[in-house]
N, C-alpha and C positions, 0 to 999 in steps of 0.2 A: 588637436586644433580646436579653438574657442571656434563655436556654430555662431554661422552668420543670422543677425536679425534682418538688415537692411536691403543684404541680397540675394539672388537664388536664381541659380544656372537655368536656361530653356529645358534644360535633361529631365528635371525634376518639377516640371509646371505643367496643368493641365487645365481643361474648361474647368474645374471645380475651384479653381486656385483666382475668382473674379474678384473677390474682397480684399485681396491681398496683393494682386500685380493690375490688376486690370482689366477687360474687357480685352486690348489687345493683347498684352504680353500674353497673358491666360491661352488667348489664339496661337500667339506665337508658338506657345510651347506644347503646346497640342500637335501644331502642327509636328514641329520638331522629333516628335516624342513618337508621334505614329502616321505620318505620314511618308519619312525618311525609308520606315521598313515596303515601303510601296515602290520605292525608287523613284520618288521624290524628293528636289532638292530645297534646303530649307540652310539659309544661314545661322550659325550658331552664336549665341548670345547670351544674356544675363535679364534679370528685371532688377530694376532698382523699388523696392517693394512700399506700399500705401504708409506701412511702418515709417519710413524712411521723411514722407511728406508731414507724415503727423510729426516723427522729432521736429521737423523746419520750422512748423510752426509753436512748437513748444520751446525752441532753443530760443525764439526772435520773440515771444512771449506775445503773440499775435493775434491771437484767436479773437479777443475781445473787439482787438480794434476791425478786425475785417466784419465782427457781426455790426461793428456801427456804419461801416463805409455799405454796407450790402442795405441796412436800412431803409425800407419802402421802397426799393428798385423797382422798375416795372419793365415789362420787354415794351413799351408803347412809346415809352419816353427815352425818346435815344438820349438826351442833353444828361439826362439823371445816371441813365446807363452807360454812356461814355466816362462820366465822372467817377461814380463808384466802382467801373472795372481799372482804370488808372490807378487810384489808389490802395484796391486791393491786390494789384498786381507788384507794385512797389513795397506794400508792406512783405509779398513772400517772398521775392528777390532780397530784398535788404534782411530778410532773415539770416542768411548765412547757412551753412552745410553744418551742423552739427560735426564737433573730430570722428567720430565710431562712425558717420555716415560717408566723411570724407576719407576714410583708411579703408573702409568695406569697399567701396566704385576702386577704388585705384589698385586696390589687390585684384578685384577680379578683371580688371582694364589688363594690369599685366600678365593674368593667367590667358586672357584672349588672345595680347599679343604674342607672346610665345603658340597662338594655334597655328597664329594667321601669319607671322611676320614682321618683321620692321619697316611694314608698309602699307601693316593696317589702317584703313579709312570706316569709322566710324558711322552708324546711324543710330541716332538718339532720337527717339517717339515717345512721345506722352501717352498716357495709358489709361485714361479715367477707370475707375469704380462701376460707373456708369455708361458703359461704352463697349460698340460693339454687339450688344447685344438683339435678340431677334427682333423686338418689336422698337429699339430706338439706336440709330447707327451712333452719334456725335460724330458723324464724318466731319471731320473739319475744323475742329472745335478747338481743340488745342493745337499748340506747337510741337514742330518736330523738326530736327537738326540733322543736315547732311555734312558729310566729309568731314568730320573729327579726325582730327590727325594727332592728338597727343593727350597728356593725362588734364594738363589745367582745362584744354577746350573742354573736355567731357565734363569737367568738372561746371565747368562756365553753363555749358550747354542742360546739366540737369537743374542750374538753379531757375535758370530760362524756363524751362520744360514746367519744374512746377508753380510757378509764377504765371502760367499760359492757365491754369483753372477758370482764373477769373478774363479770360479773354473778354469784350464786349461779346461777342457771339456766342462763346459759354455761356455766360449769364443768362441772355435771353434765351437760349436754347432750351436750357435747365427753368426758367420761367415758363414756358411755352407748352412742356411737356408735364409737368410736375414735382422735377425732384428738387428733393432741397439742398441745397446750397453747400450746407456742411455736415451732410450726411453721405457726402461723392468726396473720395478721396484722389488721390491722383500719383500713380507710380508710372514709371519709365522703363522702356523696353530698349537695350544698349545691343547694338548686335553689330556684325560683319555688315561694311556697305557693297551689294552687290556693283560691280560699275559699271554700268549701265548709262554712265556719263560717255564712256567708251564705246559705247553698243546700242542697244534698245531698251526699251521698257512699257507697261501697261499696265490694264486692267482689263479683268473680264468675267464675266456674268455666265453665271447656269441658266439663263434665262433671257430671254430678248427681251431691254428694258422698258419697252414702249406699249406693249401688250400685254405682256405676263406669261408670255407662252416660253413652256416649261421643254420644251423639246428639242432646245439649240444651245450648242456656248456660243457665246459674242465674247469676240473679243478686240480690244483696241492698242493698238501700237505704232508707236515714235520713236526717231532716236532719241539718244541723251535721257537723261532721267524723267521720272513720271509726271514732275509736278506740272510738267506741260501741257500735259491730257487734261491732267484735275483742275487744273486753273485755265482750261479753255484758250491757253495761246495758239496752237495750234491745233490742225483740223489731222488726227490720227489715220491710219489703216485702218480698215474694220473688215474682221472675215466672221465669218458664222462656221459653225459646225453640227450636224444634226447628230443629237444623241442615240437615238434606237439603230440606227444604222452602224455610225462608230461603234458601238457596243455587239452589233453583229460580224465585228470584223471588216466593215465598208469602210477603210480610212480614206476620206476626200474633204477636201474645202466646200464646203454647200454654196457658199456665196462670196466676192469681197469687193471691196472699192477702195481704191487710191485717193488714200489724203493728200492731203498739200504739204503736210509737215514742214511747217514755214520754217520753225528754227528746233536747232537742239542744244538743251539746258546741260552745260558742261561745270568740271569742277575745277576749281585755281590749283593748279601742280603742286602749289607752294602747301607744303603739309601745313604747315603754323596757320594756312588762311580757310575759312569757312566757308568765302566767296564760294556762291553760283553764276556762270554768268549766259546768256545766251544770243548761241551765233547764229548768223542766218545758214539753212544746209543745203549746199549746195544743189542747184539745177539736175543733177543726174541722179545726184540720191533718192530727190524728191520725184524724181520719175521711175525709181522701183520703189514695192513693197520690202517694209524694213522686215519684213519675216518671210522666211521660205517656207512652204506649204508644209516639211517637215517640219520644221518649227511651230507652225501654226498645230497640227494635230497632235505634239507632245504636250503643247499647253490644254488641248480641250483634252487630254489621256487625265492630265495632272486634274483638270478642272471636277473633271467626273468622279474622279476618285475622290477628291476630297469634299464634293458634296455629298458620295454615299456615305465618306467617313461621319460628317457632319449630321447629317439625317440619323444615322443609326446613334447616337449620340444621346440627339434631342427624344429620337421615338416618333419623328413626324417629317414627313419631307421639308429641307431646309435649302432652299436657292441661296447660291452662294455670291458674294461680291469680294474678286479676289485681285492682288497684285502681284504683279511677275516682273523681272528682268533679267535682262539676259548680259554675264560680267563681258568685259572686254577681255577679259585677262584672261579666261579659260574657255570661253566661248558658251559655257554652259547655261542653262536656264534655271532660273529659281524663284519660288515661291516667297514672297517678303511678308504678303499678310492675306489673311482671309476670315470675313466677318460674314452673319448672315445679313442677304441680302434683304431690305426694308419698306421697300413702296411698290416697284411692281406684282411681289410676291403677295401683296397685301390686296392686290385689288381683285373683286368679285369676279370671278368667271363666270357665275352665271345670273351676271347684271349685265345686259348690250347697253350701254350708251352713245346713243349714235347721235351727232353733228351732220350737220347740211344746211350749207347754204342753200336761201330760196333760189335764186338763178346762179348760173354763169358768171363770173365778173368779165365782161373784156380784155381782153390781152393786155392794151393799153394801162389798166388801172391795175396790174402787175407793178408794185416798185422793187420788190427783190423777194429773191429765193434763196432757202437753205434747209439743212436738214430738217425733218419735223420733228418732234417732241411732243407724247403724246398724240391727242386726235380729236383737241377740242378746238372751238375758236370764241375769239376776244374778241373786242373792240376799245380804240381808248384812245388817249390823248397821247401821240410821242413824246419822251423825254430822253434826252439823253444824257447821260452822266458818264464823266470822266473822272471823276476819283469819290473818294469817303465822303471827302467835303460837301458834295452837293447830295449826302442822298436824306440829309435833314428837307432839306424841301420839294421831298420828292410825294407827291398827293396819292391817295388812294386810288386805283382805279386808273392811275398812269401805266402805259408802256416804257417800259424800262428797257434803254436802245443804249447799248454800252458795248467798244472793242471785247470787253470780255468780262466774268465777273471773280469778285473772290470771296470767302468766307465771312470777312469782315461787313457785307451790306445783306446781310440777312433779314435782319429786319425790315431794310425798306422792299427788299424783293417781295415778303410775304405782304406788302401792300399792292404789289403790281397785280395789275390786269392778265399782264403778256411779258413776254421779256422776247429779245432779239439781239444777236450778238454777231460783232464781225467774224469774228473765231470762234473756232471751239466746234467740236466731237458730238456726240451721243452722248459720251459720257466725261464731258467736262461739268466744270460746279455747274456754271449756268443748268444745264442738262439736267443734275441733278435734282437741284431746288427746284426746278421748274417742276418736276415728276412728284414731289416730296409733298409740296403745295397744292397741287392740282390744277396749273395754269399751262396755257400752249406757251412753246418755245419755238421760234424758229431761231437754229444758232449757224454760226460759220457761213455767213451772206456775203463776207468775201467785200472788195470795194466795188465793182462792175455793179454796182443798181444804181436804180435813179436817186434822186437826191431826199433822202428823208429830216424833215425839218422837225425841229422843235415846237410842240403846241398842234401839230399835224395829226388829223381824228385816220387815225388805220386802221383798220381789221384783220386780224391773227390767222390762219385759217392753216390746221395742223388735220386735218380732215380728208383731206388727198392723196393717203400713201406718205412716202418718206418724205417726197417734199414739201416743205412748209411753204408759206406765200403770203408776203407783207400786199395786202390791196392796198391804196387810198380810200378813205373815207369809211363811211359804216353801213356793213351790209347787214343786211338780214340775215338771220337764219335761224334754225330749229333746233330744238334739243329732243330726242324719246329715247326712254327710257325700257326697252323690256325682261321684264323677269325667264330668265330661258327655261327655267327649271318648270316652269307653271305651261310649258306648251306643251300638246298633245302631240303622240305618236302617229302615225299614219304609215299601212300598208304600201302604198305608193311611194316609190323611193323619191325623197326630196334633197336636190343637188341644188349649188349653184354656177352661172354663171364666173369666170374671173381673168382677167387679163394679166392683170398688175401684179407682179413678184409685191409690191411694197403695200397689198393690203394684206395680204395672205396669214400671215399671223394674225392679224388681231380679227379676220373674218373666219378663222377655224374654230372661234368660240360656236358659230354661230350651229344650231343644232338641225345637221343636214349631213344625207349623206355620201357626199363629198364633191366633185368638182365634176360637172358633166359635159361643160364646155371651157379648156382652160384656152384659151387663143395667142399664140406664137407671135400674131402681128403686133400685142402692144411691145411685147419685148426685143423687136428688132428695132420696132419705129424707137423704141427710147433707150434702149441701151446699145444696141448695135449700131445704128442709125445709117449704116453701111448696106448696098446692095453685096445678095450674098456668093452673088458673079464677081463682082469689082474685087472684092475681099479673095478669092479664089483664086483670082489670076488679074493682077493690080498692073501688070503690065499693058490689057488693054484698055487699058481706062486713058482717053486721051486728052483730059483737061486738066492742066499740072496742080491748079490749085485744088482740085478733087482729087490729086494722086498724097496732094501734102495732106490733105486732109485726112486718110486713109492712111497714112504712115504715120500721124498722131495717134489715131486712134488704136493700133496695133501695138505702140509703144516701145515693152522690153520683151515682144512676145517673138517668137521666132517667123510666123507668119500672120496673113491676113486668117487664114482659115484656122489657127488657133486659138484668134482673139475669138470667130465669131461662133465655135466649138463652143470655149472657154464660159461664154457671156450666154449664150444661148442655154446652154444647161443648166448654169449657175441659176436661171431665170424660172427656167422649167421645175429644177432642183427645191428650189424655194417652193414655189407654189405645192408637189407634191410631199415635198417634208411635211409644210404647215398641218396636210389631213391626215397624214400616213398613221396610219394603213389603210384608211378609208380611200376609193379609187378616184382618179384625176383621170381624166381624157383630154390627150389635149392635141388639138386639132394641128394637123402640119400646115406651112403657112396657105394664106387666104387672101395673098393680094392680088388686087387687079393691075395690068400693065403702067396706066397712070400713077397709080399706087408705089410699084417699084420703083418706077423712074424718079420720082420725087428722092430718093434714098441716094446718099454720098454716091456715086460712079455711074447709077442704075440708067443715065441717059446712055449710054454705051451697049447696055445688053436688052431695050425694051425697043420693041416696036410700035408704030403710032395706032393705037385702034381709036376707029370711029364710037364703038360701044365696050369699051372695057367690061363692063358685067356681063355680057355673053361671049366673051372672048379668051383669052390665053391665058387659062386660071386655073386653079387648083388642080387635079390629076391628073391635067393635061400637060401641066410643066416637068412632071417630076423623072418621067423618064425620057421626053425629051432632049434633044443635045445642047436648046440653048438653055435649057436650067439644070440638066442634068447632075454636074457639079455641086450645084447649090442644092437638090436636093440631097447628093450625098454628105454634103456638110449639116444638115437638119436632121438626117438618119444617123450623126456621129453624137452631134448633142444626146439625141433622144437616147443613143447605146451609152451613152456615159452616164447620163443620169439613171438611167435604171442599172448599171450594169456598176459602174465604179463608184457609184455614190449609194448605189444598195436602193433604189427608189424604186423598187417590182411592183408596186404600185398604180403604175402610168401605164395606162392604156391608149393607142396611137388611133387616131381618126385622120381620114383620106375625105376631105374636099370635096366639093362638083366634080365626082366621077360621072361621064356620063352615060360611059356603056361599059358590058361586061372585058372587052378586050384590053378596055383601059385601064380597069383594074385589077388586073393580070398580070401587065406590066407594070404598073404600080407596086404589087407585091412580091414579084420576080427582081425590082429596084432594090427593094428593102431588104429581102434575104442577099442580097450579093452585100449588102452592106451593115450584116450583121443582125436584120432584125426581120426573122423569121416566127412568123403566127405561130403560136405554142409551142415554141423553146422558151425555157426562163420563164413561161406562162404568161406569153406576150399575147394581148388579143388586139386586133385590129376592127375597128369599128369604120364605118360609112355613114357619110351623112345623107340622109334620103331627102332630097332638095330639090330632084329634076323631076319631071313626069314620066322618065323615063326606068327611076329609080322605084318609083313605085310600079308602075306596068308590070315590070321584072322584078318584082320585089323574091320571088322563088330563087332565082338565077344569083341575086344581089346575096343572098342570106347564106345560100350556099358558100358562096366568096371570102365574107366575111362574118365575124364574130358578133357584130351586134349592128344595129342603127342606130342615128338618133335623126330625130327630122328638124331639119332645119325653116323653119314657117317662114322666114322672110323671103327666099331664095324660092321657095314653093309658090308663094303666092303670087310671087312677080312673073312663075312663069306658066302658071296654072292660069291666073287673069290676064299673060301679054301684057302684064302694066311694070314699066320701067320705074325701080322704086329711087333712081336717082334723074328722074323729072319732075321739075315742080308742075308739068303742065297738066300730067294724068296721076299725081300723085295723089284725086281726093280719091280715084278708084281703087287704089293701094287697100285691103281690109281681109287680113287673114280667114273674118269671123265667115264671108265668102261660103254658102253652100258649097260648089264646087271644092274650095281647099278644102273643107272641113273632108267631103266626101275622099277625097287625096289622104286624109291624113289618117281616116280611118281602112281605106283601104291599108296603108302601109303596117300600121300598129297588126290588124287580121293576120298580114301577111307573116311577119316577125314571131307572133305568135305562131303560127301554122307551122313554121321551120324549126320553132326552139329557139331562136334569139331573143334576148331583150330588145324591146324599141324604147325608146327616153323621146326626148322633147328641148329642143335646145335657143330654141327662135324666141321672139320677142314675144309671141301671143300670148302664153297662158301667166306671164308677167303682166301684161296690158291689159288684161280680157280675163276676170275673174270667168266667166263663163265658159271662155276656152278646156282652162284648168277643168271644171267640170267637165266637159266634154268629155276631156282623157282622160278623167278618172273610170267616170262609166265605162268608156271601152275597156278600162284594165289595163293601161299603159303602164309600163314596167317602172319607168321614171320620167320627173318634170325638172327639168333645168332652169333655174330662175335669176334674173339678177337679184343682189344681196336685198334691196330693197324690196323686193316681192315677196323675200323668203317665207317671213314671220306672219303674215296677213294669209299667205295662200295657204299653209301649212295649218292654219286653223278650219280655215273653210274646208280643207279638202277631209282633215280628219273628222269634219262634223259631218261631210257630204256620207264616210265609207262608213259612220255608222249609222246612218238613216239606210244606206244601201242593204245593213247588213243586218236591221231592224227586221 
């Protein structure tokens, strides 16, 4: 048998084979080649080889003319770039297939279908030279063709394929970065179409895209094929998975959230047709997750492996950006492509760039929310665009307000400010580019906002956690900068403060060690948003339209109490993954009766107090009858995340306890419910808050594992000043002789037992002197919000070596 020049099976392609198939094929066949022996599935295919595009161009006798149409191109000048990508895209199409190039495709087309059937469907991918690789992706750059159903389409489909070189977006891309023009070849990757038109499909990431943190798979999924996610029509599934733990054998979901998944991109039955088309999906699909929690941990099994494959490869750890779908026909899951990952992998861990707005915006001056992108903020003129057309007069320094974006306005995006899109994921294009460039995105704002006009000055603000926020007008705010690598060490353990699941990646850069107050209350009030009585027993809830609202939020889950299982640990989960294995404490909840009742049902199970902060609060509810319940439902999260999600990390803190009997029953609660003080090496810590907590501080320690003192809750009750009066609130001041004398009694005391005592209140964040204070006593640890961290963390190690001078 005469050896083929033009093509060459996946069996026989590896990363070494880039000059010859491609950036992707090369992947492809890598993948094929030695991932498969992993029990990994990898569809089987062909590369139509660089050889192949150099004949096209030698057959059409082209060469010359595309160096004159390429002539002083610039990626600036869209009008010159639009024109010479037209005509070089015409002259490689009207090339023609060389015969040897045309009898090579169609021999191996037939040896395929004889793998796969007489009902093989086609994917034909472009494959740059240039592509794929670690420091520059061309996501998107060329063309790629779904559902080939015969030998002419394939044949159709790869003149297409290499005619897509000179895309406008290639050009500039290949401008932008440096390579030149016609030293990037371009071959094609011919494989099995997974169908996924039939089922799901996605992407997903060895890495959360928005931070850089290296210790999750994310991943994203829809029905119907991928190009939904990528081109940002719809708003995907996203679940996370933590790696250290998966790898310990903890297989669990760490987090996920329900997209909209508005439509799914289907394929024309008719083989002879190419058609895409998409339908809207229906109302109940779109109210379950299109993957099952098995499925979600086969793809983070598949994702792991092939970035260790990848890593050991390179010689260097390689985050991976991979695509998956899952065929209809066999139900199975498959790998279609996997490139290293390019932008969040790239950005400095230990550079904090931190955003902040100077104040507050008003509620009001909210015009829409959606996910965030990044964690900077803009400001700038809205624009809105609805097709190609208009993105020629599209200004520098504009906001770019578009249903969704594609490939094709690359260039004017690298002029925007900001971009905001109705649709679209994490990781749709918008998503992308936005991450690529280094501009905030806020994407998938859905139509419920106010009304955003054209010429309208907004402000970006991706600085909040996940959610993004279109303000009106232009606010202020700051930008710092710190080098992490350049702070000093300190004896004094330095934690911080954190509520929010959705800062917690990108605040575990920060160098501390680890989370001393993590708080349960933001994550009920925003993700739960449900009392966790009402949720527990939804039958006495007696106002209908708070029982419909409670049977939304529960959804496809069997009950109330395993949504708020579910969401509560997922919450918890996050926070502790982000430091793991660095220790998270996190307080069981902390609200006051007013507080509950505010919460979906909670009017049903609160009663009216005159002074809710001295009233039916923290360890006083837990083994009580009318919270009882609810406390077991916070001791099943807390056992799930440490226990089924591998997070032994989390250390459990008890509330205004106020006397030694109540935290008796408190810990007698929590062994009946699984979580018993050193099993699993579970320690329970107390917060020393009361006057009473210190008095007893012998009694308390004995009790439990550690302290930490709470100085807000101290001070209020050490001075009798109510910190929720504005009328006595100028005598509110932790720095107070008396607290101060409170708070070193308690730290003596901790000490004298063998506990750690920490530091978890507002003072030694507010009160550099504070912070001193505790260090001289020899406090075990200081708990600070994020914004204290880096300021006090200097002082205190300049303080412990004057001390130690």
């Amino acid at each position: 048998m005469t050896a083929k020049r033009f093509v060459r099976w996946f069996k026989s392609i590896g990363l070494e084979d880039i000059a010859e198939v491609g950036g992707k094929t090369a992947s492809l066949g890598e993948m094929y080649c030695s991932l498969a022996p992993r029990n990994i599935r990898v569809p089987n295919g062909f590369a139509i080889t660089a050889a192949a595009y150099r004949a096209v161009l030698d057959h059409g006798d082209t060469r010359e003319a595309l160096h004159s149409a390429l002539q002083g191109v610039s990626a600036d000048d869209s009008d010159r770039l639009q024109k010479a990508g037209r005509e070089a895209r015409r002259l490689v199409y009207e090339a023609g297939l060389p015969e040897a190039v045309d009898r090579e495709i169609g021999e191996a087309y037939a040896e395929l279908r004889e793998q796969y059937g007489p009902q093989l469907r086609l994917a034909v991918r472009s494959s740059a030279t240039a592509e794929d690789l670690p420091d520059a992706s061309f996501a998107g750059q060329h063309d790629s063709f779904l559902n080939i159903g015969d030998r002419d389409g394939l044949l159709e489909a790869c003149r297409r394929c290499f005619a897509s070189l000179f895309t406008d977006r290639a050009i500039s891309y290949r401008e932008r970065n440096g390579f030149d023009h016609f030293k990037v070849s371009l071959a094609i990757a011919v494989m099995k179409m997974v169908r996924a038109d039939l089922d799901s499909s996605g992407v997903m990431f060895t890495l959360d895209t928005d931070s850089g943190f290296r210790d999750v798979v994310f991943i994203n999924a829809a029905y119907g094929l991928g190009e939904n996610i990528v081109q940002g029509n719809v708003d995907p599934d996203e679940f996370y998975v933590h790696k250290p733990t998966f790898e310990h054998g903890r297989r669990c979901v760490l987090r996920r959230q329900l997209g909209a998944k508005q439509q799914t991109l289907v394929c024309d039955e008719n083989l002879n047709s190419q058609e895409l088309h998409n339908i809207d999906t229906p109302e109940s699909r779109r109210q379950r997750f299109s993957l099952s929690d098995d499925d979600v941990l086969t793809l983070a099994g598949y994702a792991i492996e092939t970035e260790k494959h990848y890593s050991e490869k390179r010689g260097a750890p390689c985050p991976m950006d991979i695509e998956w779908a899952r065929d209809g026909d066999d139900g199975k899951l498959y790998l279609v492509q996997a490139r290293p990952e390019t932008v969040a992998s790239q950005k400095p861990r230990n550079q904090l760039l931190r955003y902040r707005l100077r104040d507050k915006p008003a509620a009001e001056h909210i015009l829409a929310e959606g996910r965030a992108i990044g964690s900077g903020i803009a400001a700038g003129n809205l624009r809105r665009v609805e097709s190609a057309a208009q993105l020629g007069d599209f200004k520098e320094g504009e906001v770019l307000y578009a249903e969704s974006t594609s490939p094709d306005w690359g260039p004017a995006m690298r002029r925007a400010a900001a971009l905001v899109t109705e649709r679209g994921g994490r990781t749709c294009h918008a998503a992308i580019v936005a991450r690529e460039f280094g501009i905030p995105a806020v994407v998938g704002i859905g139509s419920g906002h106010k009304p955003l006009q054209d010429g309208d000055t907004v402000t970006l603000s991706c600085a909040e956690g996940d959610v993004g926020r279109v303000y009106a007008g232009e606010i202020p705010f700051d930008v710092t900068t710190t080098e992490l690598d350049a702070l000093p060490e300190t004896r004094t353990g330095m934690m911080i403060n954190l509520g929010s699941p959705e800062q917690a990646f990108r605040l575990s850069a920060l160098p501390c060690d680890g989370v001393g107050l993590a708080r349960m209350e933001f994550i009920v009030n925003e993700h739960i948003k449900a009392h966790p009585m009402a949720l527990a027993h939804p039958e006495r809830v007696k106002d209908t339209a708070e029982r419909e609202r409670l049977e939304q939020l529960i959804g496809h889950r069997d009950s109330g109490a395993d949504f708020f299982i579910e969401k509560l640990s997922e919450g918890i989960g996050t926070i502790a993954a982000a430091f793991y294995p660095r220790p998270v404490i996190v307080r069981t909840s902390d609200f006051k009766t007013n507080e509950y009742a505010r919460l979906i049902g909670g009017a049903d199970f609160e009663p009216h107090e005159e002074n809710p902060m001295l009233g039916f609060r923290g360890a006083a509810r837990y083994a009580h009858e009318a919270y009882a319940d609810g406390f077991a439902l916070e001791c099943a999260a807390l056992k799930r995340a440490r226990e089924a999600m591998g997070l032994d990390n989390i250390k459990v803190m008890i509330p205004f306890c106020r006397r030694i009997p109540e935290g008796e029953r408190v810990l007698q609660a929590m062994a009946e419910h699984g979580l018993k003080p050193g099993e699993a090496g579970l320690e329970v810590y107390v917060m020393c808050e009361i006057p009473n907590n210190v008095v007893q501080i012998d009694a308390f320690s004995q009790l439990f594992d550690g302290i930490s003192i709470g100085s807000n809750d101290l001070t209020q009750l050490v001075l009798g000043v109510d910190r929720d009066s504005d009328i006595v609130a100028f005598d509110f001041d932790e720095r107070d002789p008396g607290v101060m004398t409170m708070i070193k009694l308690a730290i003596e005391g901790a000490q004298r037992n063998g506990i750690p005592a920490g530091i978890c209140g507002e003072a030694p964040s507010n009160y550099p002197e504070v912070a001193e204070y505790l260090v001289k006593l020899g406090i075990h640890s200081i708990s600070l919000s994020p914004d204290a961290l880096l300021r006090t963390i200097e002082k205190v190690a300049a303080l412990e070596k004057e001390l130690n001078a």
